[in-house]
C-alpha positions in Angstrom: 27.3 -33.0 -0.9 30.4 -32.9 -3.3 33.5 -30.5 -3.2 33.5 -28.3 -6.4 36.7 -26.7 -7.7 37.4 -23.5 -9.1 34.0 -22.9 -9.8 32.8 -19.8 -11.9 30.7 -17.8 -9.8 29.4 -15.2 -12.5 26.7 -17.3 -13.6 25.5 -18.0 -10.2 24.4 -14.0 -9.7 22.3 -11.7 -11.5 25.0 -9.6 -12.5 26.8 -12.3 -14.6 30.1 -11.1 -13.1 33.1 -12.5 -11.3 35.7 -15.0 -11.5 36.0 -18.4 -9.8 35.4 -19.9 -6.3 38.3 -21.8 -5.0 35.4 -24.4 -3.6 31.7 -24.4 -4.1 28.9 -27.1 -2.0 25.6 -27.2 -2.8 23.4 -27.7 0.2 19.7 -29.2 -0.9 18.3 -29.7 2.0 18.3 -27.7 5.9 20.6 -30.9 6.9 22.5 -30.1 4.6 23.2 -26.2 5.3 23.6 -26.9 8.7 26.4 -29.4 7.8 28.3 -27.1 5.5 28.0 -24.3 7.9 28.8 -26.0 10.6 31.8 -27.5 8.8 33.4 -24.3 7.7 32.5 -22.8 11.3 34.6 -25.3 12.6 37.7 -25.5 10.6 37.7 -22.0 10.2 37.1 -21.7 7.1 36.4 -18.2 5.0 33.1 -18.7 3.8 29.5 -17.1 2.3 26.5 -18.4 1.8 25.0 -17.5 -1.8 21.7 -17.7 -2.8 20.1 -16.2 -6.2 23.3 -13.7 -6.5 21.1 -10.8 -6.7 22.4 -8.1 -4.3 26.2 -8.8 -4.7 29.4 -8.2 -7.1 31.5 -10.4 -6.9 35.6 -9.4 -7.8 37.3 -10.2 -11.1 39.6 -12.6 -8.7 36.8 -14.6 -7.7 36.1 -15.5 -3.8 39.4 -17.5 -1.9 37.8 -19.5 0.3 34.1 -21.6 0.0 31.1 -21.0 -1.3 28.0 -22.7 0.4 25.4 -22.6 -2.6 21.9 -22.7 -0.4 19.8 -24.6 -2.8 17.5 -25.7 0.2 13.9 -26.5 -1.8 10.2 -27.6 -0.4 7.1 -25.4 -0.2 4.7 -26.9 2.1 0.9 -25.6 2.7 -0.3 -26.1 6.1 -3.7 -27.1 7.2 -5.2 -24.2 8.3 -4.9 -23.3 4.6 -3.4 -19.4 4.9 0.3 -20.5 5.9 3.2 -21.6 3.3 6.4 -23.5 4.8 9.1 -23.4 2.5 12.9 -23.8 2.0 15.4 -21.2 2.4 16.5 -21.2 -1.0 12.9 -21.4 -2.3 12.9 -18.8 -5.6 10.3 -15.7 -4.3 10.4 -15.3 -7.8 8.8 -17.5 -9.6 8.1 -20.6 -7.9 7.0 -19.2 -3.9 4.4 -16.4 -6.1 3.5 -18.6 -8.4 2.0 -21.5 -5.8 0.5 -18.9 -3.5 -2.0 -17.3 -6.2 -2.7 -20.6 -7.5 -4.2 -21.0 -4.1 -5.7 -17.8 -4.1 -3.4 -16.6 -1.1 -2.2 -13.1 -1.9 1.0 -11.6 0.2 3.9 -12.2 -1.4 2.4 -11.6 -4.8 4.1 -8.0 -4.4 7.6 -8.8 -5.2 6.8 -10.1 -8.4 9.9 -9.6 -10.7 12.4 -9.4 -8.0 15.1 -12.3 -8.0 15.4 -13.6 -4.4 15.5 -16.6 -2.9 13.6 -16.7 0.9 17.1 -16.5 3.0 17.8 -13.6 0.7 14.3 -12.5 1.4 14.7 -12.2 4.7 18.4 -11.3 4.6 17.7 -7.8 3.3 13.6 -7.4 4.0 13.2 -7.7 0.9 10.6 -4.6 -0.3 9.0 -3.4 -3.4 7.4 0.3 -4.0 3.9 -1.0 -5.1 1.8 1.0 -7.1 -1.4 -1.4 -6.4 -3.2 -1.6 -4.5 -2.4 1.8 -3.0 -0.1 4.0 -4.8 3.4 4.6 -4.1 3.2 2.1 -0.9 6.6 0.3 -0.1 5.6 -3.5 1.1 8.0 -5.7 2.6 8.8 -9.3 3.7 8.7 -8.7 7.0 4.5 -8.3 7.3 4.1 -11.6 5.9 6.7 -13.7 7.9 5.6 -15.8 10.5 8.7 -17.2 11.8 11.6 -19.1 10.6 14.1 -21.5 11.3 17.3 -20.7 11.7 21.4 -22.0 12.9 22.2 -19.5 15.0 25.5 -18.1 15.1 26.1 -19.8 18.5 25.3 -22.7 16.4 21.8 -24.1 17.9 19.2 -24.8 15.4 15.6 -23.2 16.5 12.5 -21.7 15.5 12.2 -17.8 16.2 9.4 -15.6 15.5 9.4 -12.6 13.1 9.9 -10.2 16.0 13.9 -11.9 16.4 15.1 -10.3 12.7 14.8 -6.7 14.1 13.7 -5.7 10.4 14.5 -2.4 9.0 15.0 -0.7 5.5 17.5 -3.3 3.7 18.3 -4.1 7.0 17.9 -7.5 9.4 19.5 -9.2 12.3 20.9 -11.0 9.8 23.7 -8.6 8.8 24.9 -8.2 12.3 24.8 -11.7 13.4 26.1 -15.2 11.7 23.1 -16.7 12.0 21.6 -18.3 8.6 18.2 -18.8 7.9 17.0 -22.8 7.0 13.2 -22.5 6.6 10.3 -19.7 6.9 7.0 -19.6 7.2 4.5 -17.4 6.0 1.0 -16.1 6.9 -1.0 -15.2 3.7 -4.5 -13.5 3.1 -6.8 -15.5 1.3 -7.7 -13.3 -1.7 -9.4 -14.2 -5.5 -6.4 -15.3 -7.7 -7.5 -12.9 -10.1 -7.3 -9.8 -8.0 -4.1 -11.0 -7.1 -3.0 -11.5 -10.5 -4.0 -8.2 -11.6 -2.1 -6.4 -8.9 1.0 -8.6 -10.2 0.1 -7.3 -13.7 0.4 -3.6 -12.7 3.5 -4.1 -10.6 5.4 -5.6 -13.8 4.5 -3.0 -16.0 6.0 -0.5 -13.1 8.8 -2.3 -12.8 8.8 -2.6 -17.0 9.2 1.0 -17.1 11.9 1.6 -14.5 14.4 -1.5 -14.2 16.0 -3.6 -16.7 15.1 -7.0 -17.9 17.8 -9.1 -16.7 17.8 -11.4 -19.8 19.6 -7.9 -21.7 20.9 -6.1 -18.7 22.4 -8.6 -16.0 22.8 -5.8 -12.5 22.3 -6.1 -8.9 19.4 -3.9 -8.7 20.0 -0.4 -6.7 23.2 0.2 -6.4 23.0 2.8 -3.2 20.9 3.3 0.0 18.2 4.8 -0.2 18.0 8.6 0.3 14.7 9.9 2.3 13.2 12.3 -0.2 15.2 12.5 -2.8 16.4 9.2 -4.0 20.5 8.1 -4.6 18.9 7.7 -8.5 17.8 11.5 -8.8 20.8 13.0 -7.5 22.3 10.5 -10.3 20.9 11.8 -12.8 20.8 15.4 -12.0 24.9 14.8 -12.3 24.2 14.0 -15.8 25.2 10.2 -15.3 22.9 8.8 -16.3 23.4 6.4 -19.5 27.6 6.4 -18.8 29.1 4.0 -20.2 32.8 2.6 -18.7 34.0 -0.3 -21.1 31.1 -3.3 -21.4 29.1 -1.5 -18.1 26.7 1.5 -18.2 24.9 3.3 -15.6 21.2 2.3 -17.0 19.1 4.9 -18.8 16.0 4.3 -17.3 17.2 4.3 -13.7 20.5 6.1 -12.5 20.8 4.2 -9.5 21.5 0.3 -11.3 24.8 0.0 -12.8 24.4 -3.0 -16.1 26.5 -5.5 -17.6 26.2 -4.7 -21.3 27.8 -8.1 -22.0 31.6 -9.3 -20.6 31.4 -6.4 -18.1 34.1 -7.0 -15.7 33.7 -5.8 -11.7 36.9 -3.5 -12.6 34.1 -1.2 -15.0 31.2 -1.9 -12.7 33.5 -0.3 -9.8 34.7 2.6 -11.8 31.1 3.7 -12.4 30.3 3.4 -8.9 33.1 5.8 -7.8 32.3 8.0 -10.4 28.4 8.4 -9.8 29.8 8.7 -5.8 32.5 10.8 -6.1 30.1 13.1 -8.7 27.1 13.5 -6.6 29.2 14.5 -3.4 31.4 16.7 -5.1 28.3 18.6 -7.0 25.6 17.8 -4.7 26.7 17.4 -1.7 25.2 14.4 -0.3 27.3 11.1 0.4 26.3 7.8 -1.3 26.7 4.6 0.6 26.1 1.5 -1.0 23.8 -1.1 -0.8 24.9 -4.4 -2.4 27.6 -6.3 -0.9 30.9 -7.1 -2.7 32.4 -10.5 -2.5 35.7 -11.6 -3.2 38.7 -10.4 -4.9 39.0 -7.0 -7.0 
């Protein structure tokens, strides 16, 4: 692995935001995580583990301390033909969906559209709201996982089954423990690659109509928790937020709970909007909004 310098971390995340890391390793292989984790466990070093960059903000000061890029590749069928073993920072999105319906194994086909690696995956059990094949149903990581390898926090490398991540809405073991997934493996239904692929079709044109195409509108996806019943998004948009713009960001007009980068948005704008929509829907509504993405760094 090799040390990088005051690397610029906005175009390693989905929202194109944020300034530099003060030092950056790319880790290609599960030796390699282990390694870097271990390393920076050791010396003591402030560190975080990025993967796509698709549930974070990072500060207009950029992150002090190092960045362990988990780049961590491999997708590996099994013989028994229905499991997948693949990398941590395996892409969900494309490359993991793509393979699986090529070999008529359906699953993970759901989260077409959402950028994730499979650490990120399982970091935040990761979930879509599926209109196919049964409307309105939310599907998520967890009823696919098999097991996965992981460094553990007390730093033991093992294998532990899908039961150990204590799954829940956005939720996982993961956020209240340092341990950091290396590998996963996946039990998939066998299914025609053309059923599959029309289920993918009809959850990209719901997704068309609701979020934004990242190539024009770089965001983090939902900005808030989720709100049983009435949705963080609704209560919004009943504020009349919806479509605010704050310099180069704007809450989106097609969905008031993703804040976009309109182009050289800075974390500064993206903040300010998240106050306001907050602040707003408290103050007129009465509910409070808690926030779902993490925020990294310096602001």
């Amino acid at each position: 692995m090799t040390l990088e310098t005051e690397v610029p971390l906005a175009p390693l995340t989905t929202f194109r935001i944020g300034g530099p890391a003060r030092a950056l390793v790319r880790a290609r292989t599960p030796d390699e995580l282990q390694q870097a984790i271990e390393v920076a466990r050791n010396l003591e070093i402030p560190h975080f583990l990025l993967g796509r960059g698709a549930n974070i903000l990072v500060g207009d000061g950029g992150y002090p301390g190092l960045v362990i890029r988990n780049e961590v590749q491999g997708i590996h069928f099994l013989d028994d033909g229905i499991r997948v073993r693949t990398g941590a920072g395996v892409e969900v999105f494309p490359d993991l969906i793509v393979a699986t319906v090529a070999r008529g194994l359906g699953g993970l086909h759901h989260f077409v559209g959402i950028p994730s690696t499979v650490g990120g995956a399982l970091w935040q059990n990761l979930h879509f709201l599926s209109p196919a094949p049964r409307r309105e149903r939310t599907v998520f990581i967890e009823e696919v996982l098999e097991s996965a390898e992981i460094l553990s926090e007390e730093g033991e490398r093992r294998s532990v089954p899908v039961e150990y991540f204590q799954f829940g809405y956005d939720d996982s073991i993961l956020h209240h423990r340092r341990d950091v997934v290396l590998s996963a493996t996946f039990r998939l239904d066998p299914t025609p690659p053309e059923a599959l692929r029309k289920t993918i079709r009809e959850n990209l044109a719901w997704r068309d109509d609701r979020h934004p195409d990242l190539w024009l509108y770089p965001c983090a996806g939902s900005i808030f928790q989720k709100i049983e019943g009435i949705g963080a998004g609704r209560l919004i948009d009943q504020c009349g937020l919806k479509g605010r713009v704050q310099g180069n960001a704007a809450i989106f007009h097609k969905h008031a709970n993703i804040v976009v980068n309109l182009g050289g948005a800075s974390a500064r704008e993206v903040r300010w909007l998240i106050d306001l929509a907050r602040d707003t829907v408290l103050r007129e509504m009465g509910y409070e909004l808690h926030t779902e993405i993490g925020f990294i760094g310096e602001f």
